[in-house]
N, C-alpha and C positions, 0 to 999 in steps of 0.2 A: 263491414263490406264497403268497398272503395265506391267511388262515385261513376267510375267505368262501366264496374261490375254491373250497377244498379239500371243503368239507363242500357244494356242489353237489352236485345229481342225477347220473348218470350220464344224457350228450347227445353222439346222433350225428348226420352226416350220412352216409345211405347212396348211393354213386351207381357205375353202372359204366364198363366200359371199351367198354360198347358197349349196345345195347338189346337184351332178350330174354334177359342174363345170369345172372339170378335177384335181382335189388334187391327186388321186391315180397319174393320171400321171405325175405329175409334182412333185411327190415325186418320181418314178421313174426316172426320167428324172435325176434329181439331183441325184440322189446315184450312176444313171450309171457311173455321169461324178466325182462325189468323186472317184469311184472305179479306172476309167481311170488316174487319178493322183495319185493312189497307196497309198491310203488315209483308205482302208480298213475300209467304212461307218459300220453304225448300221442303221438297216432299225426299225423306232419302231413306230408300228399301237396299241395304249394299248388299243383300243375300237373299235371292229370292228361288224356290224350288217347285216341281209341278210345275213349271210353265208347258203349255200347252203347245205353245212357240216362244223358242228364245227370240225371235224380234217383237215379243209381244207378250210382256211380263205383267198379267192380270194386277197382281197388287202393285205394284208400282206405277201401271198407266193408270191407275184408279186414284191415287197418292197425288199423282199430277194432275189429275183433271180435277179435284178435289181443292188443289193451291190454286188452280188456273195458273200454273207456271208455266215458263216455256223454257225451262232446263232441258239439257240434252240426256236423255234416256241410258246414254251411257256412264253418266255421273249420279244421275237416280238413282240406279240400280245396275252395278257393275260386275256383279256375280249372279250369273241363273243358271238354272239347269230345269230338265225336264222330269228328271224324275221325283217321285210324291213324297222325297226322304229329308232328314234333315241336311241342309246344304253339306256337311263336310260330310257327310255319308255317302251324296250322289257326286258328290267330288272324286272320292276316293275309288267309287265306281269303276269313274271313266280316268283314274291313275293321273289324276289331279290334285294341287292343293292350290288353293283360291289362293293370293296374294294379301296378306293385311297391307302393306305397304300402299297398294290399289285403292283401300277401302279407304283410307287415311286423307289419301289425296282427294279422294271425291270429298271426302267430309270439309279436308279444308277449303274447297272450292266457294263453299256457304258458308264461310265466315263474316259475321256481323249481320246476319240474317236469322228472322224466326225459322225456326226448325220444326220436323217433326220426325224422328229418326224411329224406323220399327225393326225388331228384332224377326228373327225367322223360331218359332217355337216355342216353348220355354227356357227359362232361364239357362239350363244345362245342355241345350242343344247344340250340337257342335258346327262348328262355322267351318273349320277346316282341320287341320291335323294337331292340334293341338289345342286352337282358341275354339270359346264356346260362346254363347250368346252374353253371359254375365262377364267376363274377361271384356268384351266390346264395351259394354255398358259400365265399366270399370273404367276404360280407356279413354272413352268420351268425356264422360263427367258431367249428364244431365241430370238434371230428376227425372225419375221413373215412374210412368204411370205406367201403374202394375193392373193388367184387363184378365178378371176370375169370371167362371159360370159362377150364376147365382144361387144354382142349387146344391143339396147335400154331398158334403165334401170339400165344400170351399174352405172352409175352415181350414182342414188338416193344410189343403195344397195352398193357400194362401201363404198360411204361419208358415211352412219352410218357406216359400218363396219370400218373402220377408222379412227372413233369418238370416238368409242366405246376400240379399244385400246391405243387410244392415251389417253382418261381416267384414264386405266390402267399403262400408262408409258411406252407401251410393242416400244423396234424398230421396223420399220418395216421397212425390206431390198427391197423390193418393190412389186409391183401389177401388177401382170401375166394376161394379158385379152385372153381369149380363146375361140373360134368361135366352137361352140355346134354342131350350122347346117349346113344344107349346103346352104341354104337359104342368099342372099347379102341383109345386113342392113346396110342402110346409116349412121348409126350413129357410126358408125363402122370409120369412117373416122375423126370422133372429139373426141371421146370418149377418148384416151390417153394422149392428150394434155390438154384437159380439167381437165384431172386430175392431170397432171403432176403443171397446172396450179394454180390451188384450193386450194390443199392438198400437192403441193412439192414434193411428192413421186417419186421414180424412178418408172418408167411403161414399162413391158414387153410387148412384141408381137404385134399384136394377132396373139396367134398361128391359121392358119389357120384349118380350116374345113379338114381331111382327112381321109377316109374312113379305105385306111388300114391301119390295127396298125402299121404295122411294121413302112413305113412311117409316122404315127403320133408321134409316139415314137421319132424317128427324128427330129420332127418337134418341140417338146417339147422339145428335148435338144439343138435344136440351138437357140431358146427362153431364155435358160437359161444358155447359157455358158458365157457371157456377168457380168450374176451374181456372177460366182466364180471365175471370171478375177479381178473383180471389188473387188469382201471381199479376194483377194488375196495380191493383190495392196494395198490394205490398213492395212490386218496384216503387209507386209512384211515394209512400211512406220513406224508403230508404234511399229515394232521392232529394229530399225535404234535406 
């Protein structure tokens, strides 16, 4: 690895094994604690759906308040829509196809900046008439931090999702397990090592079940501090 390469920012891409896993927060989680290292993130949501108002794209102003950035909204997050589908689906709605050309240029806007790039859904969710959320995450070329519920079933939907970018060649910095309900599932207790096992990956958490945000928020960055000790330790190694 060149000496370039090495002395970059710390850049992710955040995406789950399914929708509703916790990616918003776990992109937050990670910019808070960029921001606390004085690292001045880029929060970038390029597709975002279910907005309740497009001037007012929930995970993406969350992503920024998170960096304390003051990037313009329209380079955050350049593609919204209102309805609760996967973006190239509420696109296609309203006899639309989002631009990658668009999404591209926002990206290179934050160049030579920490990052924290989230996907909209799972891996196979579609962005627009063709490209899907792994096709993005191909084209970027971050590590992936891959965000699973913690409980039964992870396994199955982990392993493709982990199939599916190891296909692609993508790193992946590790896999966040995160407890949904509040509901105790036994499988909860093998589920990490069994992946860690399988698949070699590093495995976070699980961050627990916690009602309030504030706390949860917490709880997702002590989950994740671990991880930019770790790609800290290893730029500062491969700049030696």
């Amino acid at each position: 690895m060149s000496a370039r390469r090495a002395a970059e920012p710390p850049r992710f891409f955040v995406t789950g094994t399914d929708t509703g896993v916790g990616k918003t927060e776990a992109s937050c989680a990670l910019l808070s604690l960029l921001a606390d290292r004085g690292l001045s993130p880029a929060p970038f949501k390029p597709y975002e759906s279910g907005c309740k108002s497009l001037d007012r794209p929930a995970d993406a102003l969350a992503m920024r308040s998170a960096a304390r950035s003051r990037d313009e909204l329209s380079t955050v997050c350049p593609h919204r829509f209102r309805l609760p589908l996967a973006p190239g689906v509420a696109a296609r709605r309203l006899g639309r196809n989002p631009q990658l050309s668009a999404t591209l240029e926002a990206f290179r806007r934050f160049d030579g900046r920490a990052l924290v790039v989230e996907g909209a859904g799972g891996l196979r969710a579609p962005l627009d008439i063709e490209l899907e959320v792994i096709d993005l995450a191909e084209l970027l070329r971050l590590p992936v931090l891959l965000v699973a519920r913690a409980g039964l079933g992870t396994l199955n939907h982990t392993a493709l999702s982990l199939e599916a970018l190891a296909r692609r060649r993508l790193d992946v910095a590790a896999v966040l397990l995160s407890r949904t309900t509040r509901t105790a599932d036994p499988s909860e207790r093998d589920n990490a090592e069994e992946l860690r096992r399988r698949h070699g990956v590093k495995v976070l958490g699980p961050v627990p079940f916690v009602a309030d945000a504030k706390k949860r928020r917490l709880a997702f960055r002590r989950a994740l501090g671990p991880l930019l000790d770790k790609e800290r330790r290893d730029r500062d190694g491969q700049s030696r």
